[in-house]
N, C-alpha and C positions, 0 to 999 in steps of 0.2 A: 447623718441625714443631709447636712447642708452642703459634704462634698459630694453624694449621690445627685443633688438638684442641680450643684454646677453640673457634674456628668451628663445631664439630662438636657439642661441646656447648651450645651456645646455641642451636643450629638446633634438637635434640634436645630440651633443654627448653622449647622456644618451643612446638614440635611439641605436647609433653605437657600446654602450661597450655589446647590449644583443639581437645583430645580432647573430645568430648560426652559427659556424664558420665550415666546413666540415675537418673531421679527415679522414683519414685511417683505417677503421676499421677493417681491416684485423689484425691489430696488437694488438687492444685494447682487453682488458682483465677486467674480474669482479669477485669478490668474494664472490660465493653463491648467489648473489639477485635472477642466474637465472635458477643455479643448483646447485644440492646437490651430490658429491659423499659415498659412502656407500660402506665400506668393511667388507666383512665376511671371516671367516676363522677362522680355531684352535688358541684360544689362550696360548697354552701349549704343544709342541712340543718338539723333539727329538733332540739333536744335532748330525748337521750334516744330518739331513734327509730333503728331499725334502717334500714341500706341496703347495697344489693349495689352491687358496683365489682368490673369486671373484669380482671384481670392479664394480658395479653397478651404473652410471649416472641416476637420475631422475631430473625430472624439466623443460627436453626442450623437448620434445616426436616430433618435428616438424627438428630435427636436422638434418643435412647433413651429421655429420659423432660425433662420439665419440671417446675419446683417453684416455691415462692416463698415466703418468711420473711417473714413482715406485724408489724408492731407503731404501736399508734396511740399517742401522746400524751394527753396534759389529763385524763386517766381516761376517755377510749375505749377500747372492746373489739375485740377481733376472734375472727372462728372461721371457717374454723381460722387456727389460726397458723402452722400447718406445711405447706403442701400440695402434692403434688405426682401427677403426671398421667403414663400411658404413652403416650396417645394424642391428647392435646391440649397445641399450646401457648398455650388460651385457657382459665383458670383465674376462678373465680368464689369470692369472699372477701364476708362478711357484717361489715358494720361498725358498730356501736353509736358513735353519738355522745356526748360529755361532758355529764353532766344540767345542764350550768348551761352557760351563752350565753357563748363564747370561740374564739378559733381553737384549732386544733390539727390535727398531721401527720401520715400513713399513710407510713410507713415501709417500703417493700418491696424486696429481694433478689430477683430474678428468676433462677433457675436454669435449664442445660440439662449432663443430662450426654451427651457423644459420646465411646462406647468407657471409654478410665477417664480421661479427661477431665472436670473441672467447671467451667464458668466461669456468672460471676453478675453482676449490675450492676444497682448500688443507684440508688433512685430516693425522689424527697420527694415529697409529695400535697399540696398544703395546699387546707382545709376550713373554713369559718367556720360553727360551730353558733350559733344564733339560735333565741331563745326567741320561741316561736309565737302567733300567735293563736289565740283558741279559741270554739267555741260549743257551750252544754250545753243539750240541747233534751229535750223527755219524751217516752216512748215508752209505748204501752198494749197489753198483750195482753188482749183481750176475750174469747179463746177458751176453753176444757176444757183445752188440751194446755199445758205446757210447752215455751216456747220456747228454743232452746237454741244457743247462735255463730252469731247472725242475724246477716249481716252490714250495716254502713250505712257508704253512701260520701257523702263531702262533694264536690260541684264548685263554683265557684268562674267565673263567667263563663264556663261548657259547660267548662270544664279540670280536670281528676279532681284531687283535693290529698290523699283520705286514706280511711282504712277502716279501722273498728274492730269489734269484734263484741261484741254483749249477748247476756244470758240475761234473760228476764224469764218467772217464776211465771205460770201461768194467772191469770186475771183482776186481776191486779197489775199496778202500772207503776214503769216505774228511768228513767234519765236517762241518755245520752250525749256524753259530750263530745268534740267533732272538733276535728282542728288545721290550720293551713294556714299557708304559709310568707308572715309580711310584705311578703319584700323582691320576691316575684311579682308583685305589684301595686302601682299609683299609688294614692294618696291622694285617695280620693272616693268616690262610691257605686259599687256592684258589686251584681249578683246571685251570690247564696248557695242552691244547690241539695242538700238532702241526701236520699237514698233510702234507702228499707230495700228489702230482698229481699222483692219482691213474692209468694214461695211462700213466706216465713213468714206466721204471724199475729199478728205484730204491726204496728204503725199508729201515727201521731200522733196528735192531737186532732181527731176530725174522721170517722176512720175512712181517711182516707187514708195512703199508702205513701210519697207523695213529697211537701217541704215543700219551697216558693220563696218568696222574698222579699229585700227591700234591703238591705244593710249598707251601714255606713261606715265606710272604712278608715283609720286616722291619726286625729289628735286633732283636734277640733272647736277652731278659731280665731276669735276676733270678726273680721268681717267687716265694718271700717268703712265702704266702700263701699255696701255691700246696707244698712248700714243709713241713710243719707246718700239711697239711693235710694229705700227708705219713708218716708221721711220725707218727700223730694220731693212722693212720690205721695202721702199723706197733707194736704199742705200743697197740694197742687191742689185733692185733690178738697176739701176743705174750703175753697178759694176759690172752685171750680166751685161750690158750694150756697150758699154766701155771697152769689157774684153774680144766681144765682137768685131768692132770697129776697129780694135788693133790685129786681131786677126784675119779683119778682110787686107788689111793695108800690110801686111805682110807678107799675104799672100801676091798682093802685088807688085812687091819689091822684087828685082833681079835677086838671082844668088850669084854672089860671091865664087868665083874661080877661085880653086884651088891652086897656090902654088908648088 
């Protein structure tokens, strides 16, 4: 009798330890079982420039609302840093790069809640800011008006790299400086195209709206060979006139009788 009561209560408290016990689930949280966050965006940027990277939740398509918690590293900014969405779960985050040339991370929490459910799953970015090339070129308004966030875009072998916007005083001129990302291009010459907004009135030198011409990209190396190759061609043609010159002056020598 008294081992059937132990049976009875062991069965009883076994019973009791795997009663489901009711949480709060407004506050409970999961990682990834039931989404997946997904960022895209440049991984090779400018410092000190702004850029947009998209936060993409997949996994709950039945959600109530989507969000996501951003923070960047190195002294990068974000805006917002909070955001969340009742009708998208494809979120758009603006990210200010580090002013000085170093990697650094975007840090994002992807949120969705379902019912009073929150689950989130964290994710790393990583981003290499690189300090830019640049070219500062003169601009002239010859007009009466003020000109006022004209815009001028740089391309870079027909590929867009940047836009900045001037003001320049009627009959005055200011300077603009454009940037473009190094690691885009190989090491040699390129064409360098920059426009202004053809309905402003402002212009380069010239009267013109759009300036082209050659750059060089990477650092200029001596070139033993090229020069090994002028010299060749120097060292001919200086024996080509050499042989000339002895040939005209022979030909103006007597000849020699035969004895």
């Amino acid at each position: 009798m008294k081992k059937l009561a132990i049976i009875i209560l062991l069965a009883l408290l076994f019973a009791a330890l795997h009663v489901p016990v009711h949480v709060d689930a407004a506050s409970s949280s999961s990682t990834g079982s039931q989404i997946r966050t997904i960022v895209s965006g440049p991984t090779d940027v400018l410092t000190g420039e702004q850029y947009d990277y998209t936060v993409t939740i997949v996994g709950a398509p039945d959600a109530d609302r989507w969000g996501c918690r951003v923070s960047v590293s190195s002294g990068g900014s974000v805006n917002p840093a909070n955001y969340s969405s009742t009708d998208s779960n494809v979120l758009t985050v603006h990210i200010k790069a580090p002013d000085t040339a170093t990697k650094f991370t975007i840090t994002v929490n992807g949120t969705a809640d379902i019912g009073n459910d929150t689950y989130w799953n964290r994710v790393e970015y990583k981003v290499n800011a690189l300090k830019p090339n640049t070219v500062q070129v003169p601009i002239y308004n010859s007009g009466s008006v003020d000109a006022k966030n004209v815009t001028v875009s740089l391309y870079i072998d027909g590929k867009y790299q940047y836009s900045t916007q001037v003001s320049v005083d009627a009959g005055k001129s200011s300077s603009v400086t454009l940037k473009w990302n190094p690691k885009d291009f190989s090491k040699g010459v390129h064409t360098m195209k920059i426009v202004i907004d053809p309905k402003s009135n402002l212009t380069f030198e010239g009267g013109k709206t759009t300036l082209v011409q050659d750059i060089y990209v990477g650092q200029m190396k001596e070139n033993k060979t090229s020069l090994w190759i002028a010299l060749a061609i120097v060292f001919t043609g200086t024996a080509t006139i050499a042989f000339e010159v002895h040939h005209r002056k022979k030909k103006r020598m007597p000849k020699r009788k035969k004895w």
